[in-house]
Jmol script that loads the backbone (N, CA, C; Angstrom):
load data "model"
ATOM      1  N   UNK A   1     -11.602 -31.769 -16.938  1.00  0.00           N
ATOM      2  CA  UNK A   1     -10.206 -31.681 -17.315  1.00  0.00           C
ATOM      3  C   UNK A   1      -9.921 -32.674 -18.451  1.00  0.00           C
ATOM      4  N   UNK A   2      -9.303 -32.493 -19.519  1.00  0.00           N
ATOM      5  CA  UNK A   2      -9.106 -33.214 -20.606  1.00  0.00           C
ATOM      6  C   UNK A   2      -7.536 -33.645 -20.233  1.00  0.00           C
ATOM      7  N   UNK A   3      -7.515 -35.242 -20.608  1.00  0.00           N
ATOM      8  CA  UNK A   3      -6.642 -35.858 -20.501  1.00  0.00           C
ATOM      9  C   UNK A   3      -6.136 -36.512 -21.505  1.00  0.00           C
ATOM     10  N   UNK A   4      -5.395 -35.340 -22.603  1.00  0.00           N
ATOM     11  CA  UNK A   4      -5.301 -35.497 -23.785  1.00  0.00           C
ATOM     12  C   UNK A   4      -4.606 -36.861 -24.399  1.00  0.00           C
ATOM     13  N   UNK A   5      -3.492 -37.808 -23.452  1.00  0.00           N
ATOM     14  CA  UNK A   5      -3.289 -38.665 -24.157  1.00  0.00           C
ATOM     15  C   UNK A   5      -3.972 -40.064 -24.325  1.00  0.00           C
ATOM     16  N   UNK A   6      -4.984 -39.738 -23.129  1.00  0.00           N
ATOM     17  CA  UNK A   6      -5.745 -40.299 -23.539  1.00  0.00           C
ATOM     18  C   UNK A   6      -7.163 -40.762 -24.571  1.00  0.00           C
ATOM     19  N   UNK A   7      -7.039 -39.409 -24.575  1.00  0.00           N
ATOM     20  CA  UNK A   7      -7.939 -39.002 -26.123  1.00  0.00           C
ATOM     21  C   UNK A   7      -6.962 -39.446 -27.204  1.00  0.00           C
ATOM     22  N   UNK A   8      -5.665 -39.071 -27.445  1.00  0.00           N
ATOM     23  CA  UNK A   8      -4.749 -39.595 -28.503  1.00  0.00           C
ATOM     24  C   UNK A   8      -4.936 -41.208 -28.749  1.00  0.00           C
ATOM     25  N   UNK A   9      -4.746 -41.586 -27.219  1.00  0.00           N
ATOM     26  CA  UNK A   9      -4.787 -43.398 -27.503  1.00  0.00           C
ATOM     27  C   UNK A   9      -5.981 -43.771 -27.959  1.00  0.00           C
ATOM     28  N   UNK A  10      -7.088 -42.976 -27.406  1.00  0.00           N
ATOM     29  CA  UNK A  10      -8.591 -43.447 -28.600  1.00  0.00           C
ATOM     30  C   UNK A  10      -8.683 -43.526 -29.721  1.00  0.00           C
ATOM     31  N   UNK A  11      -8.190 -42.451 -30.266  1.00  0.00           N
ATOM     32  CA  UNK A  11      -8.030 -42.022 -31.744  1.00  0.00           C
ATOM     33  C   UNK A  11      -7.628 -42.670 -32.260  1.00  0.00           C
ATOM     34  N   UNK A  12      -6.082 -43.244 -31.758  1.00  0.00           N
ATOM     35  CA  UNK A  12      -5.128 -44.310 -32.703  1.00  0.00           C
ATOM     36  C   UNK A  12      -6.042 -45.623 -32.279  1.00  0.00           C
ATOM     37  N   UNK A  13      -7.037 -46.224 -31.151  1.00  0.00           N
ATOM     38  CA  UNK A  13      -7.615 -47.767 -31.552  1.00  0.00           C
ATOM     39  C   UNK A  13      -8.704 -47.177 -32.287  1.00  0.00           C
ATOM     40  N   UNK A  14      -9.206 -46.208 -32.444  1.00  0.00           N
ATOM     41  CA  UNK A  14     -10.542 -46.175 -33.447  1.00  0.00           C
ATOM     42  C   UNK A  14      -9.937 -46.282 -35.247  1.00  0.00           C
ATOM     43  N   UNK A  15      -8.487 -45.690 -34.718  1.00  0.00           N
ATOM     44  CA  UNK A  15      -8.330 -46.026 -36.512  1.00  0.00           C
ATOM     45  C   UNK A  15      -7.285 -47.375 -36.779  1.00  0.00           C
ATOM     46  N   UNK A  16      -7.211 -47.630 -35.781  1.00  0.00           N
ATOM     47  CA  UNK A  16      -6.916 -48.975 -35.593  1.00  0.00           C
ATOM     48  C   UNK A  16      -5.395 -48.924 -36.360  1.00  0.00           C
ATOM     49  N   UNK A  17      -4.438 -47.825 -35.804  1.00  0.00           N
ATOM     50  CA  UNK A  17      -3.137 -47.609 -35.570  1.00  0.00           C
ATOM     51  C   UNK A  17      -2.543 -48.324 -34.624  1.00  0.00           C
ATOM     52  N   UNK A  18      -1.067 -48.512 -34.768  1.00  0.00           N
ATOM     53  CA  UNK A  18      -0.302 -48.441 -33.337  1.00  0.00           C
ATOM     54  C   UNK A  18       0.900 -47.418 -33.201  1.00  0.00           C
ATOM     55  N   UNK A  19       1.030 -47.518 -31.340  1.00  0.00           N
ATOM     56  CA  UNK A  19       2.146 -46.758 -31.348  1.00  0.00           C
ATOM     57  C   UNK A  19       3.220 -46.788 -32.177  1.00  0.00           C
ATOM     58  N   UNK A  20       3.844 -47.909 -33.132  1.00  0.00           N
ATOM     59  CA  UNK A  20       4.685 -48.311 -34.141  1.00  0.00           C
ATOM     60  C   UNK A  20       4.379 -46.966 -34.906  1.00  0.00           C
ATOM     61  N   UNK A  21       3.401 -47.226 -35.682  1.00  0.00           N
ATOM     62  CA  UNK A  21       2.918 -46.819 -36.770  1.00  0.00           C
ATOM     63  C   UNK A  21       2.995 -45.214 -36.752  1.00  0.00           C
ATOM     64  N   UNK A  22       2.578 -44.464 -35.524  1.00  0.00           N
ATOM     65  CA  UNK A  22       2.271 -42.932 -34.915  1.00  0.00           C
ATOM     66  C   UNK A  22       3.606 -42.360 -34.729  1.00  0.00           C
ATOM     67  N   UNK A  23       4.144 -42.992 -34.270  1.00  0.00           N
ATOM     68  CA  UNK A  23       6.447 -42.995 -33.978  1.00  0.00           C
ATOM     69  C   UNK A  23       6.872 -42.694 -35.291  1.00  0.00           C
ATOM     70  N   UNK A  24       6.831 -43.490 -36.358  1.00  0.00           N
ATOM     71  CA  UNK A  24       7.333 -43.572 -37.585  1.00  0.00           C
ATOM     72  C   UNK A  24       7.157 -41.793 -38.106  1.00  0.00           C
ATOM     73  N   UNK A  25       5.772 -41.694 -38.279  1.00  0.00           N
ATOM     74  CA  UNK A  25       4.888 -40.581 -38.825  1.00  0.00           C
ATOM     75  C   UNK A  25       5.297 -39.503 -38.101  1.00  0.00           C
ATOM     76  N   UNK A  26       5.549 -39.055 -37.424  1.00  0.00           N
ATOM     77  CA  UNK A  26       5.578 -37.751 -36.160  1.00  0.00           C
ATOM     78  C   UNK A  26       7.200 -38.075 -35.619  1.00  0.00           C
ATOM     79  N   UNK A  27       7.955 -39.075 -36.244  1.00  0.00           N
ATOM     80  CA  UNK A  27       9.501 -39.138 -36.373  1.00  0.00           C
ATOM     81  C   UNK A  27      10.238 -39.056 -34.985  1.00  0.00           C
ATOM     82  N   UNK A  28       9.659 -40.202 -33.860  1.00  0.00           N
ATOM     83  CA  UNK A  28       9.903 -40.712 -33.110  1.00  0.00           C
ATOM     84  C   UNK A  28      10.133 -41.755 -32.404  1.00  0.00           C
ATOM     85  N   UNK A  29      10.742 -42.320 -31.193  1.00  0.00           N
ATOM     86  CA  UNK A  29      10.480 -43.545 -31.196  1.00  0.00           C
ATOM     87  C   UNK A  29       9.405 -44.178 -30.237  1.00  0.00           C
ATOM     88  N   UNK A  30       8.807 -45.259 -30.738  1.00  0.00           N
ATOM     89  CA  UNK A  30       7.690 -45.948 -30.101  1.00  0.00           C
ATOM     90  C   UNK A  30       7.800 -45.736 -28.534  1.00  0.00           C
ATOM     91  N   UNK A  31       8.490 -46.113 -27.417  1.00  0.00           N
ATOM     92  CA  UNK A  31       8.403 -45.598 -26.235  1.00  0.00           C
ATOM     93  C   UNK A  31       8.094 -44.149 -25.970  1.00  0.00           C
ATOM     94  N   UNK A  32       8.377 -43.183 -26.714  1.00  0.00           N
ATOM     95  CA  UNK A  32       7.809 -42.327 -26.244  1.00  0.00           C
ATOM     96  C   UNK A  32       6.423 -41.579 -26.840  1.00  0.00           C
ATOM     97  N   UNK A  33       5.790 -42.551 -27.750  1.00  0.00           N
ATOM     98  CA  UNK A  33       4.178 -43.051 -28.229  1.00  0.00           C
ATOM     99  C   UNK A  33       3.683 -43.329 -26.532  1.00  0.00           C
ATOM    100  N   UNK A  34       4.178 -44.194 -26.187  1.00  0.00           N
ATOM    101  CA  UNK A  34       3.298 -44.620 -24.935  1.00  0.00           C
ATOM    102  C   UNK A  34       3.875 -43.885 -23.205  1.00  0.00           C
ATOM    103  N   UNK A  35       4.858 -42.517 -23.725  1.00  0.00           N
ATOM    104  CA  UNK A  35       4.831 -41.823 -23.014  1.00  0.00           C
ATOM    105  C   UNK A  35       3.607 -40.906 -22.743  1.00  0.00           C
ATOM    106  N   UNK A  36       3.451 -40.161 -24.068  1.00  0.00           N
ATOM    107  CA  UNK A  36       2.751 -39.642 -24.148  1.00  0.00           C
ATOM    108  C   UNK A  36       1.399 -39.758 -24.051  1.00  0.00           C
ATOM    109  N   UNK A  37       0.829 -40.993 -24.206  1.00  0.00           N
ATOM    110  CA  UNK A  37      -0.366 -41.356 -24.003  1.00  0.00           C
ATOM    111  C   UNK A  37      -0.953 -41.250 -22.480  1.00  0.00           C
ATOM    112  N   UNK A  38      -0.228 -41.485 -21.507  1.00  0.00           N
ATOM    113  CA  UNK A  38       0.328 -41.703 -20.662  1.00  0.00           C
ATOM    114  C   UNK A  38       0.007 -40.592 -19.265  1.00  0.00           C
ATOM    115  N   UNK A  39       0.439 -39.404 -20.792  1.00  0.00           N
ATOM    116  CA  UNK A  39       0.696 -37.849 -19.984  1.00  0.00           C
ATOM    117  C   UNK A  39      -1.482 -37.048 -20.321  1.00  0.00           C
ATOM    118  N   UNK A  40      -1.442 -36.441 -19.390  1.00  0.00           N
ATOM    119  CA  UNK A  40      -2.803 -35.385 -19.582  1.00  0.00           C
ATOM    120  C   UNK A  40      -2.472 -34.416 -19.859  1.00  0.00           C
ATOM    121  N   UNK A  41      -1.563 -33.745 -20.077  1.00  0.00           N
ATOM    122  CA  UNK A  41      -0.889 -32.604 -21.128  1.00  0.00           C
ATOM    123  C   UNK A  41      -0.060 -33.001 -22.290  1.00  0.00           C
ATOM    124  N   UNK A  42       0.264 -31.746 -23.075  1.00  0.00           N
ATOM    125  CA  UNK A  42       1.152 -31.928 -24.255  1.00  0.00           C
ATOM    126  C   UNK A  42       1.816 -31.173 -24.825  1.00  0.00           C
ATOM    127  N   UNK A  43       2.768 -31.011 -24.958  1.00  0.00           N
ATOM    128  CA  UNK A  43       3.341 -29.827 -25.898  1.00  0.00           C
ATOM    129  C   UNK A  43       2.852 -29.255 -27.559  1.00  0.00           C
ATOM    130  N   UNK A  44       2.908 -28.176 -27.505  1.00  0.00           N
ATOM    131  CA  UNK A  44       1.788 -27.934 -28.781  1.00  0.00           C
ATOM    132  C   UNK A  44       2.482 -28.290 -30.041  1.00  0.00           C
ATOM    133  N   UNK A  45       3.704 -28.128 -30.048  1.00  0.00           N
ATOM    134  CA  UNK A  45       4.216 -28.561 -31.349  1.00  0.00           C
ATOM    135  C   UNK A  45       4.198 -30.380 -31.254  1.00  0.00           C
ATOM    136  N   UNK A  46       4.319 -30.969 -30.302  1.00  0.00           N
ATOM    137  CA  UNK A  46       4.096 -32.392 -30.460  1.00  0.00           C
ATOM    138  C   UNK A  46       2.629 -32.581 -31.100  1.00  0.00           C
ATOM    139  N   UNK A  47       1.506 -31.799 -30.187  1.00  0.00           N
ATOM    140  CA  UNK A  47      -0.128 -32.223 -30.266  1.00  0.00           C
ATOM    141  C   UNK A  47      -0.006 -31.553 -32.101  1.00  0.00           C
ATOM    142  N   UNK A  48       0.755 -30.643 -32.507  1.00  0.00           N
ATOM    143  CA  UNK A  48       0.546 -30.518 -34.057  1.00  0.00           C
ATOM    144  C   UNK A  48       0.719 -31.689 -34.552  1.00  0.00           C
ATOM    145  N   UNK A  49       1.806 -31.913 -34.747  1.00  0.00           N
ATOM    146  CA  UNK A  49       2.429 -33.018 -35.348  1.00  0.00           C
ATOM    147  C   UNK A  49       1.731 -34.428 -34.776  1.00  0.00           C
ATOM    148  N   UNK A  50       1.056 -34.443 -34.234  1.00  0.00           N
ATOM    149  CA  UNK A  50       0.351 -36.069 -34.128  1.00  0.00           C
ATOM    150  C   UNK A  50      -1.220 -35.731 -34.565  1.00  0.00           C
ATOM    151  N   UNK A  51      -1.849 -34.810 -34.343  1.00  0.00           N
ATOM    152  CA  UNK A  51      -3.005 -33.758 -35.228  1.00  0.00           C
ATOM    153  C   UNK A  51      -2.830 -34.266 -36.389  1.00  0.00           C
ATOM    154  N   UNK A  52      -2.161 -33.778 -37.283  1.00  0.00           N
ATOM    155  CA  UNK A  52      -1.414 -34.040 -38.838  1.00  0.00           C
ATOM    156  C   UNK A  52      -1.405 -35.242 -39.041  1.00  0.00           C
ATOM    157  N   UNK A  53      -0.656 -36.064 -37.925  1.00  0.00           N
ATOM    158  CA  UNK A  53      -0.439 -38.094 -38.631  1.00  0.00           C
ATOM    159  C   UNK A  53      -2.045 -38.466 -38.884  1.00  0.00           C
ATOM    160  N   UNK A  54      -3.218 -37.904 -37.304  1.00  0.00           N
ATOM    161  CA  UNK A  54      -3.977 -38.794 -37.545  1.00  0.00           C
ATOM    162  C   UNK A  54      -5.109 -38.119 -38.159  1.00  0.00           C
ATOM    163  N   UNK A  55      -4.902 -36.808 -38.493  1.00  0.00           N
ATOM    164  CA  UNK A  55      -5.936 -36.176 -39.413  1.00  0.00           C
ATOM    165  C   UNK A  55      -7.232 -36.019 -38.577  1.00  0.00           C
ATOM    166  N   UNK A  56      -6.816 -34.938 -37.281  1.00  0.00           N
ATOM    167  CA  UNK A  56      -7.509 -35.157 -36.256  1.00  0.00           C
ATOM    168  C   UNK A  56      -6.702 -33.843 -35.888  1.00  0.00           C
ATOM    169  N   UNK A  57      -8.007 -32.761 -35.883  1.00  0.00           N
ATOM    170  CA  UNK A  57      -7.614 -31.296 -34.913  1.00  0.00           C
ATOM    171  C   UNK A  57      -8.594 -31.535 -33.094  1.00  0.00           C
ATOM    172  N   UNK A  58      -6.971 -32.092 -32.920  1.00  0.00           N
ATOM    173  CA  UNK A  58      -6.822 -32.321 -31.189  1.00  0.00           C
ATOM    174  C   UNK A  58      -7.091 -30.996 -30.401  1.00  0.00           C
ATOM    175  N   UNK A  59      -6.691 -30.090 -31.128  1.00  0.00           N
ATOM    176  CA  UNK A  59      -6.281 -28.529 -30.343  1.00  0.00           C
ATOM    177  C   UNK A  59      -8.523 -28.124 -31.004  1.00  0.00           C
ATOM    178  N   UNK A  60      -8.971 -28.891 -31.326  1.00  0.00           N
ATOM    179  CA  UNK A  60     -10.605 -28.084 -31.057  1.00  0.00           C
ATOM    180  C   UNK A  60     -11.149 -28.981 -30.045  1.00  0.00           C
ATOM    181  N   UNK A  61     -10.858 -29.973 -29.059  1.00  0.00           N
ATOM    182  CA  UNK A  61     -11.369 -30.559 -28.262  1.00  0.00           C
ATOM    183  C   UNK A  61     -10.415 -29.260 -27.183  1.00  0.00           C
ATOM    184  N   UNK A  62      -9.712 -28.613 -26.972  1.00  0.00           N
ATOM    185  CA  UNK A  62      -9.025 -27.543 -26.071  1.00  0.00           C
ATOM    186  C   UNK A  62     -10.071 -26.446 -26.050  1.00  0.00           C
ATOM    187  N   UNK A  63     -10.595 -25.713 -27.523  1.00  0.00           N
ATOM    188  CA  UNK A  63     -11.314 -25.118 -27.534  1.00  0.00           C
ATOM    189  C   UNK A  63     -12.591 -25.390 -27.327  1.00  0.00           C
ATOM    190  N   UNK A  64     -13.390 -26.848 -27.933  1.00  0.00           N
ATOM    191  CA  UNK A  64     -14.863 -26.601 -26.901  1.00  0.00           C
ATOM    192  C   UNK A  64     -14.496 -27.104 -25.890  1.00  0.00           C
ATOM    193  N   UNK A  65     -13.627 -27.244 -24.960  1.00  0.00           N
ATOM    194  CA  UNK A  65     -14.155 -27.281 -23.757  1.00  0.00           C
ATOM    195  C   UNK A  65     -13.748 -25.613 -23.202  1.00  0.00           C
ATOM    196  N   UNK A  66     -12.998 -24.631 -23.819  1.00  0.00           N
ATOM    197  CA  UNK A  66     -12.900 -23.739 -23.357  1.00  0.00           C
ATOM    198  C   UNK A  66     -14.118 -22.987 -23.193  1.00  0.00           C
ATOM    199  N   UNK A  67     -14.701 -22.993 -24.527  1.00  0.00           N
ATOM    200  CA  UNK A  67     -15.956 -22.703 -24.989  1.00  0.00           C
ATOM    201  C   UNK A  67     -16.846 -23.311 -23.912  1.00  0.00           C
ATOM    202  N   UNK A  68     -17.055 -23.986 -23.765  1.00  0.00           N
ATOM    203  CA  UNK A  68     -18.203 -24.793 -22.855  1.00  0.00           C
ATOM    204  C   UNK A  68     -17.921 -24.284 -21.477  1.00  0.00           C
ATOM    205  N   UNK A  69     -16.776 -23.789 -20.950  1.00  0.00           N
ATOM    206  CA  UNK A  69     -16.669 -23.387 -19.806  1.00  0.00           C
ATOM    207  C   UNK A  69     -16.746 -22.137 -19.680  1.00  0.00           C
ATOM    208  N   UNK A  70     -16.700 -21.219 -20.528  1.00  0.00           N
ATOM    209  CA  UNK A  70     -17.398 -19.951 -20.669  1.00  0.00           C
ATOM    210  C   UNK A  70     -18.678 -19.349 -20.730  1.00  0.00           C
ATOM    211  N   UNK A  71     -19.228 -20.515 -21.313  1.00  0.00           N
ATOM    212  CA  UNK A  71     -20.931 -20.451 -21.435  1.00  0.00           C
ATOM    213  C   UNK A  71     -21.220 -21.038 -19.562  1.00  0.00           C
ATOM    214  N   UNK A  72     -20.534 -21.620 -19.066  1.00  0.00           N
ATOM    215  CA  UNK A  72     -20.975 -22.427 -17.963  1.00  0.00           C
ATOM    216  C   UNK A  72     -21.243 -20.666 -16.774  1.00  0.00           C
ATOM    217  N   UNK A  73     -20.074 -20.196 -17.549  1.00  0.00           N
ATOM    218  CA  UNK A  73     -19.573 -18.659 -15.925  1.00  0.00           C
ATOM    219  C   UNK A  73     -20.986 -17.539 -16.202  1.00  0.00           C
ATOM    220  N   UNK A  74     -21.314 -17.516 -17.781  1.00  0.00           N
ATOM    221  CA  UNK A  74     -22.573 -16.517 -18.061  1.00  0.00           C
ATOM    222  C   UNK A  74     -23.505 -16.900 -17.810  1.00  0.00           C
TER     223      UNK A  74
END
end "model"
wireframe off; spacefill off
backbone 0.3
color backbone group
């Protein structure tokens, strides 16, 4: 099971962002940066728009694991 905000919060210490910084960009405020991190789902127009800040297609970690779980059933 992918626990996407937590993949988000990786992303932002590997590029060595903060929630400040991700709020500004995706035109929100910082508490709900560390809502979301927070959450193991996401809304798709949010996961676009934070995709875009960090230059990072979030929605192909959805697909290989879809992928990977299809190969798992054949």
């Amino acid at each position: 099971m992918i626990h996407i905000g937590k993949i988000i919060h990786a992303e932002l210490l590997r590029q060595e962002r903060t929630p400040t910084w991700l709020a500004k960009k995706i035109n929100c405020e910082r508490p709900n940066i560390y809502y979301i991190i927070k959450q193991p789902s996401i809304n798709t127009e949010m996961l676009e728009r934070i995709s875009k800040a960090l230059d990072i297609d979030f929605f192909k970690i959805y697909s290989d694991q879809l992928n990977n779980d299809s190969n798992k059933i054949t």
